[in-house]
DOFI-960524 format. One line per field, with one value per residue (C-alpha): x, y, z; residue number from 1. Coordinates in nm, 3 decimals, padded with zeros to 5 digits, always signed. Layout:
// DOFI-960524
u [X | ...];
v [Y | ...];
w [Z | ...];
seq [NUM | ...];
//
This chain:
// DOFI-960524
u [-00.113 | -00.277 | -00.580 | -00.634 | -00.853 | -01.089 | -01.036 | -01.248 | -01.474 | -01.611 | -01.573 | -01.837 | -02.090 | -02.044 | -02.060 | -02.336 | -02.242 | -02.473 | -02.347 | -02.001 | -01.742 | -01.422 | -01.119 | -00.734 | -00.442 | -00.361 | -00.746 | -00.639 | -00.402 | -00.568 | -00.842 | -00.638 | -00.495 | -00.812 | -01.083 | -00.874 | -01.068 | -00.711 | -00.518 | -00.815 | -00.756 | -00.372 | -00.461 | -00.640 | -00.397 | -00.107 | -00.342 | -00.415 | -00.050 | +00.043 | -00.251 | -00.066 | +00.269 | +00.139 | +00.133 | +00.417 | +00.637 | +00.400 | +00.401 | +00.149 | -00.177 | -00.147 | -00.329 | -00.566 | -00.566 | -00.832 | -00.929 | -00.898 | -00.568 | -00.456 | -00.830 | -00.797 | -00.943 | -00.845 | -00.769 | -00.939 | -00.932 | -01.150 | -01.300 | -01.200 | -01.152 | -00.954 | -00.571 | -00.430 | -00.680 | -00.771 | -00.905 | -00.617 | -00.674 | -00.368 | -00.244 | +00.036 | +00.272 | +00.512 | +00.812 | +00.952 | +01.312 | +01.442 | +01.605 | +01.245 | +01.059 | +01.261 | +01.287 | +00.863 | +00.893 | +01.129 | +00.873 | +00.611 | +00.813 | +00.888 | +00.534 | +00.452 | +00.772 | +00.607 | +00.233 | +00.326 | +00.598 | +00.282 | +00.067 | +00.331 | +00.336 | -00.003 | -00.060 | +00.204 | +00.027 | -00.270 | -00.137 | +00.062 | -00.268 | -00.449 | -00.208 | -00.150 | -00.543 | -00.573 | -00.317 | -00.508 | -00.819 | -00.698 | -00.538 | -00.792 | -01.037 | -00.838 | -00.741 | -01.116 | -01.101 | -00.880 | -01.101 | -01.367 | -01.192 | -01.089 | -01.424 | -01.560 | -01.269 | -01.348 | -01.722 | -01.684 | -01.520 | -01.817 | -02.051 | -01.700 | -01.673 | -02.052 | -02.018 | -01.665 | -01.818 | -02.124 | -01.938 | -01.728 | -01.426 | -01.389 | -01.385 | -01.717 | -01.434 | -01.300 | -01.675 | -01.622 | -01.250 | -01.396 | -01.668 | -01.345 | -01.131 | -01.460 | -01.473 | -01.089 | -01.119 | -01.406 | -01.305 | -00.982 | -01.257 | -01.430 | -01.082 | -01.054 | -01.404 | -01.305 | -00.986 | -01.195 | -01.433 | -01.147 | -00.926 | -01.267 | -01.313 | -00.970 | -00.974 | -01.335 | -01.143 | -00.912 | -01.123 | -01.491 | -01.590 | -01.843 | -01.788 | -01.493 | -01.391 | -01.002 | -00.948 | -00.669 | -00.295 | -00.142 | +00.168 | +00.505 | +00.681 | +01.031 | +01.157 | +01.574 | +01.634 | +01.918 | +01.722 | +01.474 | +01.739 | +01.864 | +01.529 | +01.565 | +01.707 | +01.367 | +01.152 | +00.835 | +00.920 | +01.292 | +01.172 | +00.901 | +01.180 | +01.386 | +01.087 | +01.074 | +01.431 | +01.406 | +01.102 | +01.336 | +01.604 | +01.376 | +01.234 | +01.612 | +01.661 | +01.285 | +01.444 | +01.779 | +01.597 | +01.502 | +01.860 | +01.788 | +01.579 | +01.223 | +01.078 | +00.786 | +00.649 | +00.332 | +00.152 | -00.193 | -00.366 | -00.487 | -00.788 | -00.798 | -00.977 | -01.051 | -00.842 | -00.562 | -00.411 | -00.432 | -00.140 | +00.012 | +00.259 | +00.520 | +00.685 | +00.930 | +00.998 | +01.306 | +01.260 | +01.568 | +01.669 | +01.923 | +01.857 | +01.928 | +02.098 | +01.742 | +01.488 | +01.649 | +01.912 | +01.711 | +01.405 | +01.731 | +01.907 | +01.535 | +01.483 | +01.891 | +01.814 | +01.469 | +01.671 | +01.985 | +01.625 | +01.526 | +01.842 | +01.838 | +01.503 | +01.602 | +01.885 | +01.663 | +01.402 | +01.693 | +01.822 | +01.466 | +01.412 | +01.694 | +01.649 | +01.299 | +01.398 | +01.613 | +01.371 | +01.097 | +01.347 | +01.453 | +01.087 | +01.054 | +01.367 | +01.253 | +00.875 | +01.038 | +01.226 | +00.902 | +00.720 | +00.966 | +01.102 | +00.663 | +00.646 | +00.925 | +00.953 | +00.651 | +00.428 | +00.581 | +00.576 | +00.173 | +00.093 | +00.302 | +00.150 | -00.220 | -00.112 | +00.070 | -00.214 | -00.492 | -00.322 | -00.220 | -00.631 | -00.699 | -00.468 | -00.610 | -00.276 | -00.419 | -00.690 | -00.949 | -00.835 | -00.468 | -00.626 | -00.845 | -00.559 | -00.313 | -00.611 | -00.687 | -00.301 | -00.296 | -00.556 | -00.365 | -00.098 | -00.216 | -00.415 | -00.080 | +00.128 | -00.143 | -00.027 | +00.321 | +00.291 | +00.064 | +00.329 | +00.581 | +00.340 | +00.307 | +00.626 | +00.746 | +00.431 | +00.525 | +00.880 | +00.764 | +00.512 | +00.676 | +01.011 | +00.995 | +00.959 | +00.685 | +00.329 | +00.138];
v [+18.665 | +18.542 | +18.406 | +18.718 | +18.905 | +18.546 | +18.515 | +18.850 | +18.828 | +18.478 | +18.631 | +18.927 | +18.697 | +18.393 | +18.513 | +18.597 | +18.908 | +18.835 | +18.468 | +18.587 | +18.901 | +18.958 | +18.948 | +19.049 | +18.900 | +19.180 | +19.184 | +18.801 | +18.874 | +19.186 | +19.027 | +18.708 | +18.932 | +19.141 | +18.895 | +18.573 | +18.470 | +18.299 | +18.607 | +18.821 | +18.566 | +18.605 | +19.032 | +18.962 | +18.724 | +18.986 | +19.306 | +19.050 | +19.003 | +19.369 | +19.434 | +19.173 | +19.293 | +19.637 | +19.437 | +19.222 | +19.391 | +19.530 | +19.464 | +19.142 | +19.284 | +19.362 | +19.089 | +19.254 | +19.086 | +19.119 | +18.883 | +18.863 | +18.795 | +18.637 | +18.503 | +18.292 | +17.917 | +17.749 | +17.798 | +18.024 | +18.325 | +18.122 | +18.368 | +18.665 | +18.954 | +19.164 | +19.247 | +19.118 | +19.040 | +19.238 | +19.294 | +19.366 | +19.496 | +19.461 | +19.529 | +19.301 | +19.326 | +19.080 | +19.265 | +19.007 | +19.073 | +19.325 | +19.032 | +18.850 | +19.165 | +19.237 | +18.844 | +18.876 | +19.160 | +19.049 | +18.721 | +18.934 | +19.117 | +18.787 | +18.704 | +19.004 | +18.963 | +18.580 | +18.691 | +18.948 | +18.667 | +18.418 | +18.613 | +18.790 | +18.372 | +18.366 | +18.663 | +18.518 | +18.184 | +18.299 | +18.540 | +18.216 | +18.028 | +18.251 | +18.373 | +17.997 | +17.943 | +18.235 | +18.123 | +17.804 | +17.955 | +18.196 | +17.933 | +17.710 | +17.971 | +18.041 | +17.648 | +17.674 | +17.916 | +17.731 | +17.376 | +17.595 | +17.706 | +17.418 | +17.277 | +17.486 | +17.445 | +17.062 | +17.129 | +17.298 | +16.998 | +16.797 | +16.951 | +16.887 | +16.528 | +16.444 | +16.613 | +16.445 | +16.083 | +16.170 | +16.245 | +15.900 | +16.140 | +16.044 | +15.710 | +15.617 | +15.624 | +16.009 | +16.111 | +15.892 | +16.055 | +16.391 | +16.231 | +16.124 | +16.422 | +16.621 | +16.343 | +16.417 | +16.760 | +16.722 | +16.477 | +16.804 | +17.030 | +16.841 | +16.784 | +17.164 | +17.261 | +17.015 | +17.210 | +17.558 | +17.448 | +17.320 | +17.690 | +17.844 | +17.681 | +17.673 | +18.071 | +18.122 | +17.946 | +18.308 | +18.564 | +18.402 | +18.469 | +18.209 | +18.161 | +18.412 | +18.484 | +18.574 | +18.887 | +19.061 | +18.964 | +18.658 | +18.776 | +18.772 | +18.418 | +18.592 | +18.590 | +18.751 | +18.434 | +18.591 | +18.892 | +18.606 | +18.400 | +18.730 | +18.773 | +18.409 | +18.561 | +18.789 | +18.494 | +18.492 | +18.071 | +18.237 | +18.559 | +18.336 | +18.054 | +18.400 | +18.496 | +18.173 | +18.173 | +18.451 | +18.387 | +18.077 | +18.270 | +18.501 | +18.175 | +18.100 | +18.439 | +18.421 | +18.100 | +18.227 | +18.524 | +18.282 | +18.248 | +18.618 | +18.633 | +18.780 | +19.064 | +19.124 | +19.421 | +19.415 | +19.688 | +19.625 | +19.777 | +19.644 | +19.761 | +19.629 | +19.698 | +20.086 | +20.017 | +19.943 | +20.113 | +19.982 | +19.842 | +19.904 | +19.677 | +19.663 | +19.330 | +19.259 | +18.919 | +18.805 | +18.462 | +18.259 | +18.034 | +17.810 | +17.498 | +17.588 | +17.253 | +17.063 | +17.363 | +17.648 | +17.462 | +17.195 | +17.460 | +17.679 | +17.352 | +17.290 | +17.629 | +17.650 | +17.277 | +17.454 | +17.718 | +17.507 | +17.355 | +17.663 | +17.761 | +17.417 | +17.421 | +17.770 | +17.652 | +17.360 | +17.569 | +17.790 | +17.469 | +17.370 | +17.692 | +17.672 | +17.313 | +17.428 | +17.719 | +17.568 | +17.263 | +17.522 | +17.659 | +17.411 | +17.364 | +17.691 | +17.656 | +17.281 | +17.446 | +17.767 | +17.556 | +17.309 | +17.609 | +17.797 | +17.466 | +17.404 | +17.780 | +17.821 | +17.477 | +17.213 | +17.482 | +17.624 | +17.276 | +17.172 | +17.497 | +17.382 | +17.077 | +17.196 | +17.416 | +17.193 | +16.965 | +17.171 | +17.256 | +16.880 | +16.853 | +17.123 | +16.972 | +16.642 | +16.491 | +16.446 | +16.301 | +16.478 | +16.292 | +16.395 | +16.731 | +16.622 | +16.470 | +16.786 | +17.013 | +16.797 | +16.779 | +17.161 | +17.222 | +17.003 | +17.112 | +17.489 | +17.328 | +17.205 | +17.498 | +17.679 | +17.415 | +17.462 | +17.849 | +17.795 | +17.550 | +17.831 | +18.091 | +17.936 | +17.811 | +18.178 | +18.305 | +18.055 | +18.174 | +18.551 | +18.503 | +18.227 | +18.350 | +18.738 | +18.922 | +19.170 | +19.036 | +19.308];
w [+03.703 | +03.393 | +03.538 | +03.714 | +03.545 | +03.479 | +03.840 | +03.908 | +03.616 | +03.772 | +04.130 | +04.014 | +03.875 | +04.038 | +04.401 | +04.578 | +04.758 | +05.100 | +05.135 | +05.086 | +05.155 | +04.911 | +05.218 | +05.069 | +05.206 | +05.489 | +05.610 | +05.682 | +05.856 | +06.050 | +06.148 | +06.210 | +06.515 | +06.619 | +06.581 | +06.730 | +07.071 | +07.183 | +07.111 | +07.345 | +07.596 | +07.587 | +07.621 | +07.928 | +08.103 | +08.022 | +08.153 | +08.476 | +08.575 | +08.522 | +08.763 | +09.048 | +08.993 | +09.157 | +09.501 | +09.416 | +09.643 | +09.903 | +10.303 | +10.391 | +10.511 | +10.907 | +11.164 | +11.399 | +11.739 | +12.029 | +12.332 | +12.682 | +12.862 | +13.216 | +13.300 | +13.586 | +13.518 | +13.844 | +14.218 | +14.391 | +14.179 | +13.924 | +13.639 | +13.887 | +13.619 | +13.861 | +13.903 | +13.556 | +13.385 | +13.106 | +12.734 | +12.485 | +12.164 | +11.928 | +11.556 | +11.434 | +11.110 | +10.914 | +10.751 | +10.473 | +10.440 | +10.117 | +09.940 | +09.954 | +09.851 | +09.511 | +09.468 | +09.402 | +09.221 | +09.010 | +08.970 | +08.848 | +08.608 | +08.491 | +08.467 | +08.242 | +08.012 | +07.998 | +07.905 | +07.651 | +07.519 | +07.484 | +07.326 | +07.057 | +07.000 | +06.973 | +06.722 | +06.536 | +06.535 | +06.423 | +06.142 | +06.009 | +05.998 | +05.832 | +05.585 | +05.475 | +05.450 | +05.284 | +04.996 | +04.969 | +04.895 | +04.673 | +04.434 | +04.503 | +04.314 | +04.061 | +03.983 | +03.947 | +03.686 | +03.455 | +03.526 | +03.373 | +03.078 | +02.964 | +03.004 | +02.766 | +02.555 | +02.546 | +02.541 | +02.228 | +02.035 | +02.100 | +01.818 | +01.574 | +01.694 | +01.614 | +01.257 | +01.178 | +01.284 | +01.085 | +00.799 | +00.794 | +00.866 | +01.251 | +01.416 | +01.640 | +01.923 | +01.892 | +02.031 | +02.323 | +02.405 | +02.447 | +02.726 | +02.877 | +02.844 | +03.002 | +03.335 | +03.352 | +03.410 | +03.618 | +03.827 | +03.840 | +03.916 | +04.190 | +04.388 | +04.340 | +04.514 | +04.801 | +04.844 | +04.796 | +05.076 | +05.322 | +05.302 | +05.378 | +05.679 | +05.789 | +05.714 | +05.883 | +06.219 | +06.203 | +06.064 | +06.191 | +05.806 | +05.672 | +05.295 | +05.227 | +04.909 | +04.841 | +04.658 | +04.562 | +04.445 | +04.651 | +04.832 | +04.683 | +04.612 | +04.656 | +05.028 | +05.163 | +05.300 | +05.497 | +05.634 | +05.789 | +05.974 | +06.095 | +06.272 | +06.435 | +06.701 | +06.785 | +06.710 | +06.968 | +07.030 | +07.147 | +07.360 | +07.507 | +07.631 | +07.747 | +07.958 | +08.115 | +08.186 | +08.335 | +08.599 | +08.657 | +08.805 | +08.984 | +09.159 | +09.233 | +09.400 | +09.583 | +09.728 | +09.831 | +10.002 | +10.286 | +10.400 | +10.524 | +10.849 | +10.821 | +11.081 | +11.275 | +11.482 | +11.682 | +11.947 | +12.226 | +12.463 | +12.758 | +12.974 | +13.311 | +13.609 | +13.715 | +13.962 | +13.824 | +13.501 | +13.174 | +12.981 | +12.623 | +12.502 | +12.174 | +12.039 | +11.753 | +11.652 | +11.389 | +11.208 | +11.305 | +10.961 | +11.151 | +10.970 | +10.628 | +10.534 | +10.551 | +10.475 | +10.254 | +10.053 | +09.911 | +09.792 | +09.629 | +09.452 | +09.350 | +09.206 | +09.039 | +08.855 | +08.737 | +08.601 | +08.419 | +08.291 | +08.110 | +07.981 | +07.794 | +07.710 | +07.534 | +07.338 | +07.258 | +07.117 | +06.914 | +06.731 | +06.648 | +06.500 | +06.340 | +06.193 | +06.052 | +05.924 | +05.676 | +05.603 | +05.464 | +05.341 | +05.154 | +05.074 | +04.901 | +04.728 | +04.543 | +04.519 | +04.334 | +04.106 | +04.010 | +03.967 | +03.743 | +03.526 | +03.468 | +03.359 | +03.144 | +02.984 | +03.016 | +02.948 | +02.601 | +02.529 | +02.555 | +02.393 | +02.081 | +02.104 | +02.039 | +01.806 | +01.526 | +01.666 | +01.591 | +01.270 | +01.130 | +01.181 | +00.990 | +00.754 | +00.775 | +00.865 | +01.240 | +01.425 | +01.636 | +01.913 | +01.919 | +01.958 | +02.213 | +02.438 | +02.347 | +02.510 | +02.803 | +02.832 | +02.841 | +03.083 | +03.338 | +03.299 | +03.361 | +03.665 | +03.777 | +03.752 | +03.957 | +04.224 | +04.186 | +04.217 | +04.472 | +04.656 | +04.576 | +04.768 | +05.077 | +05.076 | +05.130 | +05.280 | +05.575 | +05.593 | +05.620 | +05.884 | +06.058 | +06.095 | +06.117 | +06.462 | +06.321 | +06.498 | +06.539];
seq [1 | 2 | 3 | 4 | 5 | 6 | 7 | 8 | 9 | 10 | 11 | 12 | 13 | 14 | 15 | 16 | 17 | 18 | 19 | 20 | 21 | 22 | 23 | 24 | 25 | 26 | 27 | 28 | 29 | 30 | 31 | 32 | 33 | 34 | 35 | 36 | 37 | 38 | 39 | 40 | 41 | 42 | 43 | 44 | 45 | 46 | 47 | 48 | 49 | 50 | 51 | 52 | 53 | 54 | 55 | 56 | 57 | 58 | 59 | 60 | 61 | 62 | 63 | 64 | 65 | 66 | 67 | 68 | 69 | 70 | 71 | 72 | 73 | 74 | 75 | 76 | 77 | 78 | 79 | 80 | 81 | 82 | 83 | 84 | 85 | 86 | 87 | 88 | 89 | 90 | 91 | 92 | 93 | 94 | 95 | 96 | 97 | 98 | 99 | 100 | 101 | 102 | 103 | 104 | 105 | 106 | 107 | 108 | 109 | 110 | 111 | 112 | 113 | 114 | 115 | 116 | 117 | 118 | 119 | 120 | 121 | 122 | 123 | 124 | 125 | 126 | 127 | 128 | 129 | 130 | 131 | 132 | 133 | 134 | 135 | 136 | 137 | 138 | 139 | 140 | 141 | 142 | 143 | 144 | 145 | 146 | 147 | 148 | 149 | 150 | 151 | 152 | 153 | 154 | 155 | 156 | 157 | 158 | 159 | 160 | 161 | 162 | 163 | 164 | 165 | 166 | 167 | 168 | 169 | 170 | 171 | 172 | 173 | 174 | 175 | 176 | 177 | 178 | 179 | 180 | 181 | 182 | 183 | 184 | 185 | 186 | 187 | 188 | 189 | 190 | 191 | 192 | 193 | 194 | 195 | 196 | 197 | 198 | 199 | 200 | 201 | 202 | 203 | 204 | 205 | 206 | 207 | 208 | 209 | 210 | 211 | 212 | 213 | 214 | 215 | 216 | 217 | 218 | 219 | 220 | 221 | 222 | 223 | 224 | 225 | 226 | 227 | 228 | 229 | 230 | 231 | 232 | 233 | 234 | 235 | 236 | 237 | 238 | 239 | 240 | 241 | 242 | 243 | 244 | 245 | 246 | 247 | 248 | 249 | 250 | 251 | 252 | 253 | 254 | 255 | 256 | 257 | 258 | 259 | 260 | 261 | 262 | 263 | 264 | 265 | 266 | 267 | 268 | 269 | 270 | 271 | 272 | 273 | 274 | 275 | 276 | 277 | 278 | 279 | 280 | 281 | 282 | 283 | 284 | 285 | 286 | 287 | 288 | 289 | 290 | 291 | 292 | 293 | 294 | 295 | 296 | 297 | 298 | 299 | 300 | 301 | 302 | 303 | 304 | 305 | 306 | 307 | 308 | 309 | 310 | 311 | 312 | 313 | 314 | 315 | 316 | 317 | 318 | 319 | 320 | 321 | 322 | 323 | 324 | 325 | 326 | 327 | 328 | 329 | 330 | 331 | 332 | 333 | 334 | 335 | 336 | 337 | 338 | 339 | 340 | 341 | 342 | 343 | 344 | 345 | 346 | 347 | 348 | 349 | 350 | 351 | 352 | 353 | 354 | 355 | 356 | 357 | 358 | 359 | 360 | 361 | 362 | 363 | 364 | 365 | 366 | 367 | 368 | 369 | 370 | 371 | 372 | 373 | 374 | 375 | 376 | 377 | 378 | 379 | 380 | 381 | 382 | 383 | 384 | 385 | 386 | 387 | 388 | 389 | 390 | 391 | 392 | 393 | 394 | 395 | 396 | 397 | 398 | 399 | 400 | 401 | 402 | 403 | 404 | 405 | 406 | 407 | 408];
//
């Protein structure tokens, strides 16, 4: 870049190295990921459903019974503890059926294919933000760069416009036009600081860096356009609708499981009188699902229309993709072209401009203010390539990060 060099010159003695830190394009992004409070929270709701899917599967906790049994309340036996009364003691356990069991675990499989979906999408989220901001700040500076050159370069016409009026060889008016020319290009330079100050608080939201200062090379403006819609497929908005899908049709399987009877198996002791022995007594019990038509079906239908919900709402989410993938795209591709056609032609042409300018005045076949405007013209225009390039930048910086499956 040409401004580089400018660029880091004003960076060293401009910048006050406590208030703040030099941050590249890949710390950005780095600490985009590690520093991102979201992206912790999404770590810690994936690490708490791996922890529940241990017991997905696992036997309900066993019911521990105890009380006294066949206490007479009337007639004349009342509250007479002897022959069958007695107090039992008992330990009683629900057995859902297999089809029930693997129905939750598959749910909580589901559930961690779903948090580690959601928080790829969330890494990728936040490395998008802050590569954009990033780009903004870093052309923002170096806009500023070129404002400041071609301040001085304007400055510096002001001692030849006093002299050339003085001498009767200027009109009163040329002095005025390069007052003008300098509010031009600082009204330029004042836009500039308010976009400087916006990308550092848009950055500081990613990297929690007050005042950053982007250093280094911008990323690349040249993108494979066909290597990124090969990734489309991988995109974290796509595996994150799969995940879902998928926790759908465990829910539809959870739901058929209750078609299958459940089981049950309990055990006491009794202690009755010394007289009489005490007792010990085994159960099993089987849930009986006769009435499927008005309890189970409905809850499975329920679950199924969930799923055909998901599987739309994932081929939903593909065409979207799909649709802005080519719009930025498209974006990149008109922004590339601006950029280039500014480069290669506009900007040849207000460079020969001040020069026969500058040289007709030297000639005295031109007026101080047709070098004035050809100057000011200049410096615009090299403002608004910086844009354009800029434009170009994110343009591709967006399709990189936004459209690749790499988010770690």
């Amino acid at each position: 870049m040409r401004y580089f060099l400018a660029f880091c010159g004003a960076l060293m003695s401009g910048m006050s190295p406590v208030l703040a830190r030099p941050v590249s394009y890949d710390e950005a992004l780095r600490g985009a990921v590690l520093g991102q409070p979201q992206v912790r929270s999404r770590e810690l709701q994936l690490d708490a459903r791996r922890s529940a899917a241990d017991a997905a599967d696992e036997l309900p906790d066993p019911t521990l019974r105890a009380g006294i049994r066949n206490l007479p309340v009337t007639g004349p036996d009342l509250l007479d503890p002897t022959m069958m009364t007695m107090l039992e003691v008992g330990i009683e356990q629900q057995i859902p059926n297999l089809a029930e069991r693997r129905a939750r675990a598959g749910i909580a499989t589901a559930d961690i294919e779903t948090a580690s979906a959601e928080l790829a999408r969330t890494r990728y989220l936040a490395r998008l933000g802050a590569g954009e901001s990033w780009v903004r700040l870093a052309y923002a500076q170096r806009r500023l760069v070129v404002a400041d050159t071609a301040l001085d370069q304007v400055y510096e016409l002001v001692p030849v416009s006093r002299s050339a009026v003085s001498s009767g060889s200027a009109r009163p008016a040329e002095s005025l036009e390069v007052r003008r020319a300098v509010l031009e290009i600082e009204d330029a330079r004042t836009a500039i600081e308010a976009d400087e100050a916006a990308a550092q608080a848009q950055l500081a939201r990613y990297i929690d860096e007050t005042d950053a200062v982007a250093a280094g090379e911008p990323p690349s403006a040249e993108i494979d356009p066909e290597e990124l819609r090969r990734s489309l497929a991988n995109h974290p908005e796509i595996l994150l609708a799969g995940a879902q899908l998928r926790e759908m049709q465990a829910r539809v399987d959870l739901a058929r499981s209750d078609n299958r009877p459940d089981f049950g198996v309990s055990a006491s002791y009794g202690v009755r009188e010394r007289q009489y022995g005490d007792m010990f007594t085994v159960m099993g019990s089987i849930t009986l699902p006769l009435f499927g038509k008005h309890r189970q079906q409905p809850l499975i239908a329920a679950a199924d229309a969930e799923a055909q919900a998901a599987i739309a709402n994932r081929e939903d989410r593909m065409r979207a993709l799909n649709a802005r993938f080519e719009a930025d795209l498209a974006v990149w591709r008109s922004a590339f072209r601006q950029w280039q056609r500014a480069r290669e032609e506009l900007l040849p042409l207000a460079r020969d401009r001040v020069s026969l300018e500058t040289a007709s005045y030297a000639a005295g076949r031109a007026d101080l203010i047709d070098v004035i405007a050809a100057i000011k013209a200049l410096a615009l225009l090299d403002i608004e390539i910086l844009r354009r390039e800029e434009a170009t930048v994110a343009a591709a910086t967006r399709l990189r990060l936004a459209y690749t499956e790499d988010v770690q």
